[in-house]
SELO-223510 format. One record per residue (C-alpha): residue number from 1; residue in three letters; x negated, y negated, z. Coordinates in steps of 0.02 Angstrom, whole numbers. Each point is the difference from the previous one (the first is absolute). Layout:
BEGIN
<pt NUM; "ALA"; <X; Y; Z>> ...
END
This chain:
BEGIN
<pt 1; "UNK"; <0; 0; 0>> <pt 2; "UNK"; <-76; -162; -50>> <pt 3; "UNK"; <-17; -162; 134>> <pt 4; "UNK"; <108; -142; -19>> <pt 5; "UNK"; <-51; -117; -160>> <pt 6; "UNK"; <-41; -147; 124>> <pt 7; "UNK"; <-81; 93; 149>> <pt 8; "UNK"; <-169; -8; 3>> <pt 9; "UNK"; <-121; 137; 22>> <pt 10; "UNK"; <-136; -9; 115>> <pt 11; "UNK"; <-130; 130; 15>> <pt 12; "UNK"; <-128; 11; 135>> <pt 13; "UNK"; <-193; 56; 3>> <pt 14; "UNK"; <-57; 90; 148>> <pt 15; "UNK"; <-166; -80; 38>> <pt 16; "UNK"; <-169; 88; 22>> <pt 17; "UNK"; <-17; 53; 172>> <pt 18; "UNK"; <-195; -40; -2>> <pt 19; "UNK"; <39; -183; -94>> <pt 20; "UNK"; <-42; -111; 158>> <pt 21; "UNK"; <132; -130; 41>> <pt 22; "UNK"; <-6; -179; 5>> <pt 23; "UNK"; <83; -127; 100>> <pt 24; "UNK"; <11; -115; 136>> <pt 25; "UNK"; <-9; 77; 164>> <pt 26; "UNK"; <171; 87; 49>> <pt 27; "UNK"; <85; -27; -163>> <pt 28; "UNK"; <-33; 151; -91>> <pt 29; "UNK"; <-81; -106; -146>> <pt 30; "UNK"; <-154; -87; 77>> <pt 31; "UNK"; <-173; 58; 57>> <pt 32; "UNK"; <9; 80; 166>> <pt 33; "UNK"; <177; 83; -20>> <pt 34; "UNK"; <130; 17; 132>> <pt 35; "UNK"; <101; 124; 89>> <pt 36; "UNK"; <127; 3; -146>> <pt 37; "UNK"; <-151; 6; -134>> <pt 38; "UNK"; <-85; 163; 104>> <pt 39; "UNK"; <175; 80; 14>> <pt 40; "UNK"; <49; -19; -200>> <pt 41; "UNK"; <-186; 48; -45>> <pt 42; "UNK"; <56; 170; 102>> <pt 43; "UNK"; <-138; -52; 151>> <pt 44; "UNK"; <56; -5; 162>> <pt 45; "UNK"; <19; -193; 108>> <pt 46; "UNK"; <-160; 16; 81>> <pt 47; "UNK"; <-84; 29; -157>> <pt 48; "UNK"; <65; -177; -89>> <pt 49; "UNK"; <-102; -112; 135>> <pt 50; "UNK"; <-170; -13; 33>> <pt 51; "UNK"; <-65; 62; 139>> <pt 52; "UNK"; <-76; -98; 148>> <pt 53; "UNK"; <-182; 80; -53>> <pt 54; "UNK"; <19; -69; -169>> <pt 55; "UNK"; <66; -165; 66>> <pt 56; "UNK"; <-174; 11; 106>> <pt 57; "UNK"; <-114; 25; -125>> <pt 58; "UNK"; <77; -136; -123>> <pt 59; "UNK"; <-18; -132; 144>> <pt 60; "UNK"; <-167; 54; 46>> <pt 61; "UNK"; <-81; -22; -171>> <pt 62; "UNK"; <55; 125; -97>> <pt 63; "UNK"; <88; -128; -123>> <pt 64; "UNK"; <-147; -144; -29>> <pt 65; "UNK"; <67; -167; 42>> <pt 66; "UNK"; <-16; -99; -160>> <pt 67; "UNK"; <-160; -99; -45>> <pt 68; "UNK"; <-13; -182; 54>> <pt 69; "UNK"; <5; -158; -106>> <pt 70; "UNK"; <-156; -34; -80>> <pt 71; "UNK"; <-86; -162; 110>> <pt 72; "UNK"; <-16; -145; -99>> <pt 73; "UNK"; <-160; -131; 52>> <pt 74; "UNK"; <68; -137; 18>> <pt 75; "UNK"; <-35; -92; -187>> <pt 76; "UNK"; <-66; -183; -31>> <pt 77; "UNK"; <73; -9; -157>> <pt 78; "UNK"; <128; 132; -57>> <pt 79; "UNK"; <-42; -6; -183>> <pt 80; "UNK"; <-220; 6; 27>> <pt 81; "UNK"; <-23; 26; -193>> <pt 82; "UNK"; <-41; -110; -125>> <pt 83; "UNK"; <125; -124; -74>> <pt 84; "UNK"; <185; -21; 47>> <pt 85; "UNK"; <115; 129; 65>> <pt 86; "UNK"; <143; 59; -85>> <pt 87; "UNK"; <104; -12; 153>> <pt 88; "UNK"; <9; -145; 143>> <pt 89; "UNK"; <-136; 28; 119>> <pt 90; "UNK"; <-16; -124; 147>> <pt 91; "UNK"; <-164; 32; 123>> <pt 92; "UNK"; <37; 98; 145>> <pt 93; "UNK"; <-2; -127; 154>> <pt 94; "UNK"; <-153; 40; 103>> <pt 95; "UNK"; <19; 35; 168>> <pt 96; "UNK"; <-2; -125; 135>> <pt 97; "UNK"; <-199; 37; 37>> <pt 98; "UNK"; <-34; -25; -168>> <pt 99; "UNK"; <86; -171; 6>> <pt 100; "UNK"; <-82; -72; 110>> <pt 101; "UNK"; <-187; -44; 49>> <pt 102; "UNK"; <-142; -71; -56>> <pt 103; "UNK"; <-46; 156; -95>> <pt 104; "UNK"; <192; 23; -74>> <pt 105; "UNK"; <-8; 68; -186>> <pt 106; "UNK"; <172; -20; -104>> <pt 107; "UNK"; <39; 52; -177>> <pt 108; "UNK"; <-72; -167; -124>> <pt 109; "UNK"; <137; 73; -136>> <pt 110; "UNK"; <190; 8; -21>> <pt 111; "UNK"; <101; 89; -115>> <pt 112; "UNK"; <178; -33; 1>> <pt 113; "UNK"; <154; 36; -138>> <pt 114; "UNK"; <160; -18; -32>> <pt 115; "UNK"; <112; 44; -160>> <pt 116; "UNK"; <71; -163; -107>> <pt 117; "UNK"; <179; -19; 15>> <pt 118; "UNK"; <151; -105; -99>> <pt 119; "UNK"; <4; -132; 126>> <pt 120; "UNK"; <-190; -38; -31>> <pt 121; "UNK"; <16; -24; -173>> <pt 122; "UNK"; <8; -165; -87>> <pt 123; "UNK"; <121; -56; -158>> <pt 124; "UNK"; <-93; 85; -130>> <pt 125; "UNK"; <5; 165; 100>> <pt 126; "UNK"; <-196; -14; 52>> <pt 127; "UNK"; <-46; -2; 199>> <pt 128; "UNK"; <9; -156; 50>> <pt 129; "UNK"; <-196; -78; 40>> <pt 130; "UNK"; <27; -79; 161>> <pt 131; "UNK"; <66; 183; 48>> <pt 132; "UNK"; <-185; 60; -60>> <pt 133; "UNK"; <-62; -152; 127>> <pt 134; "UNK"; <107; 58; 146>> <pt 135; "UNK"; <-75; 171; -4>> <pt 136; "UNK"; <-171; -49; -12>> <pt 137; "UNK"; <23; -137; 162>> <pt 138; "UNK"; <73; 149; 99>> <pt 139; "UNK"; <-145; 98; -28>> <pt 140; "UNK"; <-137; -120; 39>> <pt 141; "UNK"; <107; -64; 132>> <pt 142; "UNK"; <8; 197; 65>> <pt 143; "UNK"; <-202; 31; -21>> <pt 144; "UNK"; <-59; -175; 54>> <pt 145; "UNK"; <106; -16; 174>> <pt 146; "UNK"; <-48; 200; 31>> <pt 147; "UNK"; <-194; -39; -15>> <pt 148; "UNK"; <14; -167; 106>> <pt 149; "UNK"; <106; 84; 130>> <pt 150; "UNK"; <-168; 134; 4>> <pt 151; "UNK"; <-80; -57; 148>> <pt 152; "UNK"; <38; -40; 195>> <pt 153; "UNK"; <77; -167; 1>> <pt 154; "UNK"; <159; -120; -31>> <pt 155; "UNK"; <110; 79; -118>> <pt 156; "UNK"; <40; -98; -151>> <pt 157; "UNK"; <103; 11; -182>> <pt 158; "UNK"; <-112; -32; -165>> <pt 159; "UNK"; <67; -160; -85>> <pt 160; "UNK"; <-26; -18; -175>> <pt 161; "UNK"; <-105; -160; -45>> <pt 162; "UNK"; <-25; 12; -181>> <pt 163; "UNK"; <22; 112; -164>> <pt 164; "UNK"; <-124; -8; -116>> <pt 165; "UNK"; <29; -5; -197>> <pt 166; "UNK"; <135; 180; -33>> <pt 167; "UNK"; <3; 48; -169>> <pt 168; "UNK"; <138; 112; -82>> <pt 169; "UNK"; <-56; 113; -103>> <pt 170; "UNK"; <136; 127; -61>> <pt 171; "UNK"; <186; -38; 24>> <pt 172; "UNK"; <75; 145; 149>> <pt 173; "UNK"; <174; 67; -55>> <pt 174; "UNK"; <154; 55; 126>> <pt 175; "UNK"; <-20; 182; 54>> <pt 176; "UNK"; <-175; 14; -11>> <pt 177; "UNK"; <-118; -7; 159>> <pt 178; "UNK"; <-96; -131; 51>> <pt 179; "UNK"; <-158; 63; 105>> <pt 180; "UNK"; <-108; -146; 94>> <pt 181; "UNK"; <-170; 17; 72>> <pt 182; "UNK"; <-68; -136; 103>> <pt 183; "UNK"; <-177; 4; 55>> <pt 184; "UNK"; <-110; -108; 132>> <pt 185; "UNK"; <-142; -83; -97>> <pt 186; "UNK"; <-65; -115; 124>> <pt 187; "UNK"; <16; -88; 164>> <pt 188; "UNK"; <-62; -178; 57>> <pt 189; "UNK"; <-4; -43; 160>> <pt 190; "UNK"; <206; -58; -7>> <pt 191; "UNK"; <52; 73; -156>> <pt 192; "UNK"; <28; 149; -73>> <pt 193; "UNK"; <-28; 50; -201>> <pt 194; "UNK"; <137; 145; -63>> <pt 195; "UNK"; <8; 47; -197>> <pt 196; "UNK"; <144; 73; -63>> <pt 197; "UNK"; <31; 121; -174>> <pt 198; "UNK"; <169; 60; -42>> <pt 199; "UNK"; <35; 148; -122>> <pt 200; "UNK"; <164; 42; -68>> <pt 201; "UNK"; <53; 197; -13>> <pt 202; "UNK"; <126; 45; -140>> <pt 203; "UNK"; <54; 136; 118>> <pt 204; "UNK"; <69; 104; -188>> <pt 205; "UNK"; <-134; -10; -75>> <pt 206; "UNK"; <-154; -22; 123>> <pt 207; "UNK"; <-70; -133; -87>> <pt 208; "UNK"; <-86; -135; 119>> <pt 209; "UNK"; <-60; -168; -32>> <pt 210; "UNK"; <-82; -148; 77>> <pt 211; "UNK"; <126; -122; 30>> <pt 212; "UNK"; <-81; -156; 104>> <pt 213; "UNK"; <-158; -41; 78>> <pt 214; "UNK"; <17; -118; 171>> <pt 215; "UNK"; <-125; -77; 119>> <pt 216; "UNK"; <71; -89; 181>> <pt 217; "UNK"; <-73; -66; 144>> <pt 218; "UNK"; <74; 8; 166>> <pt 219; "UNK"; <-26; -62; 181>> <pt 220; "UNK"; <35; 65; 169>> <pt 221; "UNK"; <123; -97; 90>> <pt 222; "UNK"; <29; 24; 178>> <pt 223; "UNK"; <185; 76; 62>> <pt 224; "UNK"; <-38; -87; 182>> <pt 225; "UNK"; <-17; -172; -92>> <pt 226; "UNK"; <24; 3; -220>> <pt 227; "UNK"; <-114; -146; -4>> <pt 228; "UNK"; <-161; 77; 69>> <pt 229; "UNK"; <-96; 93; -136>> <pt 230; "UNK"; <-94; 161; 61>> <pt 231; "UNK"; <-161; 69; -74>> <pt 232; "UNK"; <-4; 130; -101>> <pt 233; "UNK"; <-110; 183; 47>> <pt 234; "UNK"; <-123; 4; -131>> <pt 235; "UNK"; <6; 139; -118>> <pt 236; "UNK"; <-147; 112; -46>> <pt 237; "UNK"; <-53; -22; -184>> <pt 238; "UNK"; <-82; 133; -110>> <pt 239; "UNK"; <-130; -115; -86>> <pt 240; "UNK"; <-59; -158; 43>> <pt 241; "UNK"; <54; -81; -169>> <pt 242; "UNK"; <188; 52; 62>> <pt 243; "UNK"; <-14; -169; 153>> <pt 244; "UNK"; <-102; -110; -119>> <pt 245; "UNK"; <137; 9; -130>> <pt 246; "UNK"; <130; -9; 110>> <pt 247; "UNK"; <-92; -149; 99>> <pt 248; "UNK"; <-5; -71; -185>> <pt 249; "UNK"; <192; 3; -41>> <pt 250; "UNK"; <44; -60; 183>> <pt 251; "UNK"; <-92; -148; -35>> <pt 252; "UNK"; <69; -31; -192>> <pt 253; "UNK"; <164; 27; 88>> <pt 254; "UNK"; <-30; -126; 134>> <pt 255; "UNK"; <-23; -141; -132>> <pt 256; "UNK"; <135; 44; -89>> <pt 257; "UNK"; <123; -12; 132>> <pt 258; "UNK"; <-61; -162; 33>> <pt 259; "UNK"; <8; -92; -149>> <pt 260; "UNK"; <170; 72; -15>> <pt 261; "UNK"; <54; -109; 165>> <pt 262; "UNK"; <17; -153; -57>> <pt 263; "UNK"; <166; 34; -115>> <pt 264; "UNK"; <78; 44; 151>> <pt 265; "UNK"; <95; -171; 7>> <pt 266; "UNK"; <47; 3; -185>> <pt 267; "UNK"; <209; 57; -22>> <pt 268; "UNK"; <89; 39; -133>> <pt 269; "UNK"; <128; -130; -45>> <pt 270; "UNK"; <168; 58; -89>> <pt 271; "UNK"; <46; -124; -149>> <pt 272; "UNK"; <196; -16; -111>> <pt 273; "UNK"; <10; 49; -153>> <pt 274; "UNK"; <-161; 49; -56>> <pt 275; "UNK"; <-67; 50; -148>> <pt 276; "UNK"; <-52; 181; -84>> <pt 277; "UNK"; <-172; 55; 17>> <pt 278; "UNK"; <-52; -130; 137>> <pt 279; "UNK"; <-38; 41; 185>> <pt 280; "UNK"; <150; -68; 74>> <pt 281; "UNK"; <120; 108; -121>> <pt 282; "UNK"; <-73; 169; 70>> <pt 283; "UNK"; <-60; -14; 176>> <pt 284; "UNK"; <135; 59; 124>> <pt 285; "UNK"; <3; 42; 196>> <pt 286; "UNK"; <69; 112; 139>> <pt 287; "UNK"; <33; -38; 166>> <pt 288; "UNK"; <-5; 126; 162>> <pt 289; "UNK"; <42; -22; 175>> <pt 290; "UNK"; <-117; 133; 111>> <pt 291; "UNK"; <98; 124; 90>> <pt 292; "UNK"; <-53; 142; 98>> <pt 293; "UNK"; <9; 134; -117>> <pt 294; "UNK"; <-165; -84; -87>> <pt 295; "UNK"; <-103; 37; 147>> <pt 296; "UNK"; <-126; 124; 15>> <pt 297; "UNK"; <11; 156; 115>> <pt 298; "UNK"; <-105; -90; 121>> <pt 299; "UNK"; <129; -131; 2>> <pt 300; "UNK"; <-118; -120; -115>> <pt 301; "UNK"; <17; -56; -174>> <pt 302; "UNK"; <-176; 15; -78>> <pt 303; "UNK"; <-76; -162; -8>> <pt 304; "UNK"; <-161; -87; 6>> <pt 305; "UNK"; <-120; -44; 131>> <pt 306; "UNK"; <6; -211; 58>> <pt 307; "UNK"; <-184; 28; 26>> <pt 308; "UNK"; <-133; -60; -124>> <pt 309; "UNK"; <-130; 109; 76>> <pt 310; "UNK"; <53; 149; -120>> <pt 311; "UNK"; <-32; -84; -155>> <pt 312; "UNK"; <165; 36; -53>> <pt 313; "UNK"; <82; -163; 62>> <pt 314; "UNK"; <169; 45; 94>> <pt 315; "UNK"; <85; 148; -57>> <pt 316; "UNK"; <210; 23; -33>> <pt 317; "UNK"; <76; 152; 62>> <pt 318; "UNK"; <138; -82; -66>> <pt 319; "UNK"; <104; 81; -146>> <pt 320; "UNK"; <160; -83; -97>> <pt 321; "UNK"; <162; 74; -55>> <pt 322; "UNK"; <196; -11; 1>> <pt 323; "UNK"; <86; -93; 128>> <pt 324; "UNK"; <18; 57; 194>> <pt 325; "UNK"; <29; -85; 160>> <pt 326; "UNK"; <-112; 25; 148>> <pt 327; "UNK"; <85; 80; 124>> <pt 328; "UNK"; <-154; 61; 116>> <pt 329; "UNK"; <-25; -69; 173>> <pt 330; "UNK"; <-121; -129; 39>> <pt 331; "UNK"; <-123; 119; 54>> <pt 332; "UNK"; <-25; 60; -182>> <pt 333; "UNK"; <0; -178; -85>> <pt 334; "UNK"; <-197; 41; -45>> <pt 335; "UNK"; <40; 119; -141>> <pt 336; "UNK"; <-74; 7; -165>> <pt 337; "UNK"; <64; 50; -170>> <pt 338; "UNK"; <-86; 117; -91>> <pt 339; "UNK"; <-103; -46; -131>> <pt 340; "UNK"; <41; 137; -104>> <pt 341; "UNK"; <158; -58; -10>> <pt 342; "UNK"; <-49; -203; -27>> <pt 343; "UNK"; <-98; 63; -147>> <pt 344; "UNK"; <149; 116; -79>> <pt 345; "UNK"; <97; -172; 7>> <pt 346; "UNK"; <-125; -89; -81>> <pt 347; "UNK"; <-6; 145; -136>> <pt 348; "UNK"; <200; -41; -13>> <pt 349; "UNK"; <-28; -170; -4>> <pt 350; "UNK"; <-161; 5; -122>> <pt 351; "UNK"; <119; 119; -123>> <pt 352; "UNK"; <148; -118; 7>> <pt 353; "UNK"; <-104; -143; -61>> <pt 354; "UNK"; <-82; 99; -153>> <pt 355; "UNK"; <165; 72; -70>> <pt 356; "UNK"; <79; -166; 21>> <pt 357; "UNK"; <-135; -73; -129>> <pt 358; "UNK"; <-3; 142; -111>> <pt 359; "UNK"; <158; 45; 8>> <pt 360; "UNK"; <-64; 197; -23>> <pt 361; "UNK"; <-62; 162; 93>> <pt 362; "UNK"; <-131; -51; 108>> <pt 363; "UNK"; <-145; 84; 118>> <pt 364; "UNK"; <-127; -41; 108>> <pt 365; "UNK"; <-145; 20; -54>> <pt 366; "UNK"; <-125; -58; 136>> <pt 367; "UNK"; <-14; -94; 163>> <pt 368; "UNK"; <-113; -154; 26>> <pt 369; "UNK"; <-58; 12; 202>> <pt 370; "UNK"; <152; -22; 122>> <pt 371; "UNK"; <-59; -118; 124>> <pt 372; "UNK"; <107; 20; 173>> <pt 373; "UNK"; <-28; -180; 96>> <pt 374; "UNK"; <102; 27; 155>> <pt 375; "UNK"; <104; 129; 89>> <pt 376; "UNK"; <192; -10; -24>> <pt 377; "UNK"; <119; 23; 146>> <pt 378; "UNK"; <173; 86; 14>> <pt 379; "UNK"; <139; -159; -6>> <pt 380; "UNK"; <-111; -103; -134>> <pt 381; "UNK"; <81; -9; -177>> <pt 382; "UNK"; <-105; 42; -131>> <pt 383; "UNK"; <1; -109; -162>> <pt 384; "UNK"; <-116; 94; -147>> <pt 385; "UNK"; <-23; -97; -169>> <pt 386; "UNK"; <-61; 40; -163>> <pt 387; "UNK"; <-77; -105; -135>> <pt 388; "UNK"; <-72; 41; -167>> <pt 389; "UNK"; <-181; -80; -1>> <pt 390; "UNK"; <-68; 70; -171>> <pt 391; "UNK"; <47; 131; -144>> <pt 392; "UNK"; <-127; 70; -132>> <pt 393; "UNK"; <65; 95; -152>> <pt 394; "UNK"; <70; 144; 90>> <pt 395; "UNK"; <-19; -40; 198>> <pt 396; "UNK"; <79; -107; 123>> <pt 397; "UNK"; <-54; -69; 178>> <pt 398; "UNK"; <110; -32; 121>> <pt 399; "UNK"; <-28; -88; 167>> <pt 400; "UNK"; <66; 60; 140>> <pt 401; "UNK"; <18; -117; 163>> <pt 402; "UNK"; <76; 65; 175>> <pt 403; "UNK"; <71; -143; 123>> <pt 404; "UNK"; <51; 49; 173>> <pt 405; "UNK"; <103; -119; 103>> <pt 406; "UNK"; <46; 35; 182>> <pt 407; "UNK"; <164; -62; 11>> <pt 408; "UNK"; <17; 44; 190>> <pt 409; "UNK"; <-148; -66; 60>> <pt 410; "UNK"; <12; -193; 2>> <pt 411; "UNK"; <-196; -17; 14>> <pt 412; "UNK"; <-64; 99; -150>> <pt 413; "UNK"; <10; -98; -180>> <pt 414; "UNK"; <14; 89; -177>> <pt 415; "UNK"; <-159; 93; -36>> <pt 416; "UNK"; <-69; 98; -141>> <pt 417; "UNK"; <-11; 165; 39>> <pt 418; "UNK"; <-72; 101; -148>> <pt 419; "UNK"; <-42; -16; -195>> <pt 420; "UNK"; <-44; 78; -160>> <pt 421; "UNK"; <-11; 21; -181>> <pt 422; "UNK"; <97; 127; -93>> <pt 423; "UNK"; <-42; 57; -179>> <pt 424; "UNK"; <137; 57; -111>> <pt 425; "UNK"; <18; 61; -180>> <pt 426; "UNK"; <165; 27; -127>> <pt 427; "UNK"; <40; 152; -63>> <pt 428; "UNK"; <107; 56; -136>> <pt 429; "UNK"; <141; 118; 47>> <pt 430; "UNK"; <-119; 132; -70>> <pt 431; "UNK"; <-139; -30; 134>> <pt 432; "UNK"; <-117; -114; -127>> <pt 433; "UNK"; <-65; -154; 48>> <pt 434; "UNK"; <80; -158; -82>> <pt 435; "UNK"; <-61; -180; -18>> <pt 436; "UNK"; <51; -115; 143>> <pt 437; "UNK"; <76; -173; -52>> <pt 438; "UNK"; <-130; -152; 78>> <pt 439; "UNK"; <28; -86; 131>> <pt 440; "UNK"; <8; -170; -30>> <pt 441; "UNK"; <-67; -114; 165>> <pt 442; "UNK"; <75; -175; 21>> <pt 443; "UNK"; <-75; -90; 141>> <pt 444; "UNK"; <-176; -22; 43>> <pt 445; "UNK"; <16; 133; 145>> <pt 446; "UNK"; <77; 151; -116>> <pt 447; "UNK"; <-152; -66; -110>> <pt 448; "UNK"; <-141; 34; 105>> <pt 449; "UNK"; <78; 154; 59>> <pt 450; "UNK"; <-3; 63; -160>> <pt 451; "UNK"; <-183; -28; -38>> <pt 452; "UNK"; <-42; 87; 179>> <pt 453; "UNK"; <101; 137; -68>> <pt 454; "UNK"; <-73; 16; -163>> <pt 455; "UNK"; <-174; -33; 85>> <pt 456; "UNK"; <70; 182; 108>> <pt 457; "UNK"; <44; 93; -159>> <pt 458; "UNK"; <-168; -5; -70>> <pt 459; "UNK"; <-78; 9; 123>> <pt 460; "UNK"; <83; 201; 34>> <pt 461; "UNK"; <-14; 29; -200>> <pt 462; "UNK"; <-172; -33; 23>> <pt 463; "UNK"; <-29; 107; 131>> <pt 464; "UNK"; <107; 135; -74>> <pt 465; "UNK"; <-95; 5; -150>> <pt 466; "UNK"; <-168; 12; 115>> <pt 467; "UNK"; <59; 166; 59>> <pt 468; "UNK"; <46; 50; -160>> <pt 469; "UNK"; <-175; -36; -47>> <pt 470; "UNK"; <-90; 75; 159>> <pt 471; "UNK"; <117; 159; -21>> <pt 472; "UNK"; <-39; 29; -197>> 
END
């Protein structure tokens, strides 16, 4: 008789009485068995658990506990090779004994990354360049205050005094990743010397490429009191030439910055209705009121040092951006911005005035020596100013003039608080360069500034086509 069209059949395999079962322990189905596993397998109870002799020899060693981590010594840098690492790679902090006294050693390199995102892009799509000079003030800032907190001593935050000239060499696109090494070059007695690369990773691909080239100077500022400059621990130098060069460009540095103080009363005037291709028609300005969320983790926005003795004149920790109110108690009024931040402004500011006299795609291209006079506070407002001072066939420069005013302290006048010269070039929507309409100065002023800045152009073509020279 057959079954029932919709009953299903079910047939069932005796298993092998020597096939060992497997199963959690009193399940049937597990390692170990149970009572009910022993008693289907056709064993008796007793049989299903272990007895207390096996449970003794297990415990006792029987089953080898398993091996321990490999011990790590404890690294200076994590990424010790050559070059720079594929993935971020901060120093391990030393320990506290290594931090302090006279004898204290800490890493002279950084390495530091972070992948380009949407929001640090620019118009054309490119990463924006004052992003590019964020990163590379957070490193030195990182690798300069580590070294001058070394030693035994008052603690203190690195301000940065001065940039030197940053050139950008190859435009860095959204998703790739930007790595930055900073290194400690050389020390004076109050300063401290930090160079900066920065390679881009096209993380598809591999492909990595040189991306900017940055030299800043910082100085030790005290936490107990931000207008006492500390010295600096010397660093140990491999060859002797290392301090004489370094001794050399302190002291070409040291004249620059002064010649450069004497602008710092000139302001940039707005004017109706003026005219294409002139100064007035392109320079524009942003204003910032310093708020908390500027400040540095040490409750500081980087500035500079009021003390001459550094050679670096008075350092601004200050940095510039949107528009907050100061809501911190009185105990935190001595803030600083961080510079980082000023100089992404100025970037914003800079860009602004190029595509307003073009009327294109534009890109920095390089940055003339940012000059920070003064420190800037948490409650001042911030007014940064561009200008165009001179265009060649294919390049602009932009100056760049930061104005702090402390509107709650009564006491404390207008003051200039940093400056620079920004270098930008056009650029058809297909990445080439394009000719750059000429400026045309009006009064005497916008015509002396132009010769300075032609005076500055070939002056770096000259020297640009010296290397070429040297290298060939």
């Amino acid at each position: 008789m057959s079954a029932p069209p919709n009953r299903r059949r079910t047939f069932w395999k005796r298993r092998p009485a020597a096939a060992p079962r497997t199963g959690r322990r009193g399940s049937g189905r597990w390692p170990g068995g149970g009572a009910r596993a022993g008693m289907r397998g056709g064993a008796s109870r007793e049989a299903a658990f272990d007895s207390p002799l096996a449970i003794r020899r297990r415990l006792s060693g029987a089953m080898a506990p398993p091996p321990p981590a490999p011990s790590m010594a404890p690294p200076g840098l994590i990424h010790s090779a050559p070059g720079l690492p594929d993935t971020c790679a901060l120093p391990q902090p030393p320990a506290a004994a290594t931090m302090s006294g006279p004898a204290a050693e800490t890493p002279s390199a950084i390495q530091i990354c972070r992948i380009m995102r949407p929001d640090d892009a620019n118009v054309a799509g490119n990463v924006h360049g004052g992003t590019v000079l964020k990163m590379i003030e957070e490193a030195g800032a990182i690798i300069s205050t580590r070294h001058c907190n070394s030693q035994n001593g008052e603690r203190c935050v690195a301000a940065l005094a001065r940039v030197e000239r940053t050139d950008f060499l190859s435009p860095m696109c959204i998703g790739e990743v930007a790595h930055v090494s900073a290194e400690i070059t050389y020390t004076s007695k109050h300063s401290v010397e930090v160079q900066v690369h920065v390679m881009s990773e096209n993380i598809l691909t591999g492909t990595k490429k040189l991306t900017n080239k940055a030299t800043l100077w910082y100085v030790p500022l005290s936490l107990k009191n931000v207008d006492k400059v500390l010295e600096v621990p010397p660093v140990v130098y491999s060859r002797q030439e290392q301090e004489e060069e370094g001794r050399k460009r302190y002291e070409a540095q040291k004249l620059e910055r002064m010649e450069t103080k004497w602008r710092n009363g000139d302001i940039v005037q707005p004017v109706l209705n003026p005219e294409p291709n002139t100064v007035s028609y392109s320079q524009s300005s942003l204003i910032h009121l310093v708020g908390p969320s500027d400040c540095t983790l040490h409750g500081f926005v980087h500035g500079d040092s009021t003390s001459d003795s550094t050679g670096l004149g008075a350092p601004s920790l200050g940095i510039t951006a949107g528009t907050k109110e100061d809501l911190a108690p009185a105990s935190q009024r001595d803030a600083f911005y961080f510079n980082g931040v000023t100089m992404k402004l100025m970037d914003e500011v800079a860009g602004i005035v190029a595509a307003r006299h073009c009327k294109t795609n534009i890109v920095t291209a390089s940055v003339d020596a940012i000059n920070f006079h003064d420190k800037i506070r948490k409650g001042c407002v911030i007014t940064i100013s561009g200008r165009m001072t001179f265009t060649s066939n294919k390049s602009m420069e932009i100056e760049v003039l930061v104005d702090a005013d402390p509107v709650v302290n009564n006491f404390v006048k207008r003051y200039r608080a940093a400056s620079a010269f920004f270098t930008y070039v056009s650029l058809s929507p297909e990445g080439k360069s394009l000719p750059v309409p000429q400026l045309v100065p009006e009064t005497e002023d916008e015509k002396k500034r132009f010769e300075e800045g032609k005076g500055r152009y070939l002056q770096m073509k000259a020297k640009r086509q010296g290397q070429v020279e040297t290298q060939a």
